[in-house]
C-alpha positions in Angstrom: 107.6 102.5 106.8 110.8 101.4 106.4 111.2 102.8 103.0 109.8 105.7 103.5 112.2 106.2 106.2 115.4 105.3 103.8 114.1 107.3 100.9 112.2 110.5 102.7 109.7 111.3 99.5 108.9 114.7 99.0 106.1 114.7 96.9 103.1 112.6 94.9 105.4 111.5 92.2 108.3 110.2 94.9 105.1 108.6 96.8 103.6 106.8 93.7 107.4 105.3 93.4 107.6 103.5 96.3 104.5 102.4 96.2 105.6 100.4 93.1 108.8 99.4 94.9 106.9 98.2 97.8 104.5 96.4 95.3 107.5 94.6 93.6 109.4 91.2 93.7 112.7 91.6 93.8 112.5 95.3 93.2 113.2 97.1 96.4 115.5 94.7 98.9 119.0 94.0 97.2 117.9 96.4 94.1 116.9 99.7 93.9 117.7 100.1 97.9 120.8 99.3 97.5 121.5 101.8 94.3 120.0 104.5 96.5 122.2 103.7 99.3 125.5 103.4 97.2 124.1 106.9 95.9 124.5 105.3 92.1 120.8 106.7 91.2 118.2 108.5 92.9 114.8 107.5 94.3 113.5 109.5 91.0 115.5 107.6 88.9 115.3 103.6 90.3 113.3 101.2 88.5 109.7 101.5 90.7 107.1 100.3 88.0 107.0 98.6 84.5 106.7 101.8 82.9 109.7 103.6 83.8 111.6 101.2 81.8 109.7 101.5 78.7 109.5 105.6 79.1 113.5 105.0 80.2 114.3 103.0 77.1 112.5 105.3 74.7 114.4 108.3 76.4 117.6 107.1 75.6 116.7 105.9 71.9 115.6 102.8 71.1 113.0 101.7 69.3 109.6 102.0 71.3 108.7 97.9 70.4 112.2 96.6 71.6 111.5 99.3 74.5 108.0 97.4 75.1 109.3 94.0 74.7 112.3 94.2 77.1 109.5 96.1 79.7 107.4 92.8 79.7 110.3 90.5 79.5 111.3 92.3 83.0 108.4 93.0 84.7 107.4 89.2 84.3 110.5 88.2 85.7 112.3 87.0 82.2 114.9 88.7 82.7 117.1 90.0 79.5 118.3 88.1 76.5 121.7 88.8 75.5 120.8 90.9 72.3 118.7 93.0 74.8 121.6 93.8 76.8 123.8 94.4 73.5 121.3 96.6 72.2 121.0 98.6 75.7 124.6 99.1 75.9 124.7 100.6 72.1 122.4 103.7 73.4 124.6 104.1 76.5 121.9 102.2 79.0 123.8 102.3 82.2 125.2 99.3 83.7 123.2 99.6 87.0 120.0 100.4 85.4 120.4 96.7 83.0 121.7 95.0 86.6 118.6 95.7 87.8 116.3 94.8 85.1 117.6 91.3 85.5 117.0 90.8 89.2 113.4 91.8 88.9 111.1 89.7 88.9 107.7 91.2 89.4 107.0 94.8 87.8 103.6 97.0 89.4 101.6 98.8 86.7 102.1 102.3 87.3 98.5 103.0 87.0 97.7 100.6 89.7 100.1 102.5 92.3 98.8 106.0 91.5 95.2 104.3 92.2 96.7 102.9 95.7 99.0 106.3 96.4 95.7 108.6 95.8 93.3 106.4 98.1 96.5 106.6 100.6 96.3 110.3 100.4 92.9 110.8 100.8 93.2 108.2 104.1 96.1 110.8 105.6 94.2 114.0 104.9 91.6 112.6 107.0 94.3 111.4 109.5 95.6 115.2 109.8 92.1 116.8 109.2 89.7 114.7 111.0 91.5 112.4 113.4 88.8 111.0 115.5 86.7 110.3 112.3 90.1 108.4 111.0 90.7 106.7 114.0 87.2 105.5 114.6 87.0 103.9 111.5 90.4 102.4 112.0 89.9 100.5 114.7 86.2 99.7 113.7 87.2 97.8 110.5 90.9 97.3 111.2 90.9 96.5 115.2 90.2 93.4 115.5 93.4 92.8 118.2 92.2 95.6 120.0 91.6 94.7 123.6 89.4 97.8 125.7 90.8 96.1 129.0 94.0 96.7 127.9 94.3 99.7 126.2 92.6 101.7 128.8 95.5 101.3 131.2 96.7 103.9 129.4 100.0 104.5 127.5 103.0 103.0 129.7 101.2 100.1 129.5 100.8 100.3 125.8 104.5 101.3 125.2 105.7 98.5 127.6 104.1 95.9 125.1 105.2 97.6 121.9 108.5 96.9 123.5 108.1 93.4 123.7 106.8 92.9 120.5 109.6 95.2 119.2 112.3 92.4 120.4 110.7 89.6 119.1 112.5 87.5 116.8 109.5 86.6 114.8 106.0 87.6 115.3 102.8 85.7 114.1 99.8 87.7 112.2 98.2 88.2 115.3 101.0 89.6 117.2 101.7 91.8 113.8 97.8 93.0 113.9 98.0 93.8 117.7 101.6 95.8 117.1 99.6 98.3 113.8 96.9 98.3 116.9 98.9 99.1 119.6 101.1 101.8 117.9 97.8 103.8 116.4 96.2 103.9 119.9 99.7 105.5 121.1 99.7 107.5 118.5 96.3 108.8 119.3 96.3 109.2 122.8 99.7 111.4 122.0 97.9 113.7 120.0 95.6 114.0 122.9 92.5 112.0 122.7 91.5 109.8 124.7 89.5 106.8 124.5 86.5 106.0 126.8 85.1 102.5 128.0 82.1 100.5 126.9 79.0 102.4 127.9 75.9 100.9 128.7 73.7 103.4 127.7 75.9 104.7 124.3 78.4 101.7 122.9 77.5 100.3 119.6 78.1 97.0 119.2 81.0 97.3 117.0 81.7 100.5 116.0 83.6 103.4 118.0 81.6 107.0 118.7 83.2 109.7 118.5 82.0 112.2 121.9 84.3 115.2 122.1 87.5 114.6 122.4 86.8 110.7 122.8 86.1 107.6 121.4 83.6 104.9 122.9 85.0 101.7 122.9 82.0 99.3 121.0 81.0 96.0 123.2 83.0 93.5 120.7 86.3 94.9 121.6 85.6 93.8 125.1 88.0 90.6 125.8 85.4 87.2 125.8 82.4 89.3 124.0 81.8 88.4 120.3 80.1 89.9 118.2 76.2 87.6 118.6 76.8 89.1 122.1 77.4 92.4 121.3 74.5 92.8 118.7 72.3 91.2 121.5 72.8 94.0 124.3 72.5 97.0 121.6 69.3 95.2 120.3 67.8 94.3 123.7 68.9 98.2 125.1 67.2 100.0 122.0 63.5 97.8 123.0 64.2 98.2 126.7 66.9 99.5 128.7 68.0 96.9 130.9 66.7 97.6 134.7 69.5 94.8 136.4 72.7 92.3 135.7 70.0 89.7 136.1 67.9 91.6 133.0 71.0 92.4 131.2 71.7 88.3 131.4 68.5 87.1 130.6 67.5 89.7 127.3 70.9 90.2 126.2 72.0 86.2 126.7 75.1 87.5 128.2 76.9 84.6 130.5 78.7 85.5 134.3 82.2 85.2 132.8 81.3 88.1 130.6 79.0 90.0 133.2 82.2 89.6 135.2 84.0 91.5 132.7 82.0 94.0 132.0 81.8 94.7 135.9 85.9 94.8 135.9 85.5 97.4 133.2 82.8 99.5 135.5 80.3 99.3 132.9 77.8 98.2 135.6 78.7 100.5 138.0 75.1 101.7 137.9 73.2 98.8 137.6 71.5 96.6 140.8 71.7 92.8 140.6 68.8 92.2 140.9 64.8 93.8 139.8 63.9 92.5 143.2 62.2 94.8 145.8 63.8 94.6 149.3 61.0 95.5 151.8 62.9 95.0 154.8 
């Protein structure tokens, strides 16, 4: 994000290019960032992937096997022998452009960023097009740090924790995962969606429905319910619907600590205790 920020592409080819540059070692930070920055070459002209400085060599004249060989010397971090430089220099390769060459030290196959750049785009189109269907299968397959209880109190609370995970010094995976979690439910509920809790009746066990403008939270992203748990209520529902808590606890082996949080959530808002008849 940060890179796209610093280098603002503008279309598929300036997209494919950072996606080398982000696939990089050594490629990006201290390199080709700073040459953008310094306005010494453009985003178009940086060294992104390992073919750019075979195509760049050839460009400029030299031969296309000293053009190939200096390409895999640098994009498997060899850097540049001395009579590579020379023979550079002698068809007017730029300082900057050899500089970099011997920083690198990982090169991405162009091919292999036009694959990742092309799945990316097809991703956003259905981010732009077809939000809910994007964001469903987000948080199905990439949520597992979302937390129902919490991200139904809605977005101050959200944004309060993004703050706090914005200052922090250093963050563990999880904390990372809950930030990409966090910020994509803000992001949705600020387009205007809205997400819905667990339902009884409705709720997969893991994956979100879509119901108008809405997304049904699935039974595993409930805080203390796994996933055994949540496969057993759906399964247990689709035989029988469940006619009590006590039912729901017996068929769907659900224990009190997670009946309690279901309750807290008002997912049980409609259902008795008890099957027991009162008959005074």
């Amino acid at each position: 994000m940060g890179m796209l920020r610093d280098t603002r592409p503008k279309t598929f080819a300036e997209l494919v290019r950072i996606s080398g540059l982000s696939h990089g070692t050594d490629v990006w930070l201290g390199n080709a960032q700073t040459l953008i920055e310094k306005k010494t070459a453009t985003l178009s002209e940086v060294i992104s992937c390992r073919d750019d400085i075979m195509i760049y060599l050839i460009h400029k004249g030299l031969p296309p096997s000293n053009a190939f060989k200096i390409m895999e010397n640098v994009r498997k971090g060899k850097g540049l022998k001395d009579e590579e430089v020379q023979l550079m220099k002698e068809f007017d390769v730029p300082d900057w452009f050899i500089e970099s060459c011997k920083k690198i030290k990982y090169l991405f196959p162009k091919a292999h960023a036009v694959a990742y750049v092309s799945m990316a785009f097809r991703i956003a189109y259905f981010k732009v097009h077809y939000p809910l269907a994007f964001y469903a299968a987000f948080f199905s397959t990439k949520g597992d740090e979302f937390d129902a209880e919490f991200i139904l109190r809605g977005k101050g609370a959200i944004k309060e924790r993004l703050r706090e995970l914005n200052n922090m010094m250093k963050k563990d995976v999880k904390e990372k995962n809950e930030e990409k979690v966090l910020q994509a439910a803000l992001e949705m509920l600020l387009r205007g969606f809205e997400f819905k809790k667990p339902d009884l009746k409705k709720s997969h066990h893991s994956r979100f429905i879509i119901e108008g403008k809405s997304l049904i939270i699935p039974f595993n992203k409930i805080h203390g319910i796994g996933d055994n748990v949540a496969k057993s209520i759906v399964e247990q529902r689709d035989i029988k619907m469940f006619t009590s808590v006590e039912d729901l606890m017996n068929r769907g082996k659900v224990t009190k600590a997670q009946i309690e949080m279901l309750k807290r959530l008002g997912v049980l808002e409609e259902l008795p205790e008890t099957d027991q008849v009162t008959l005074f």
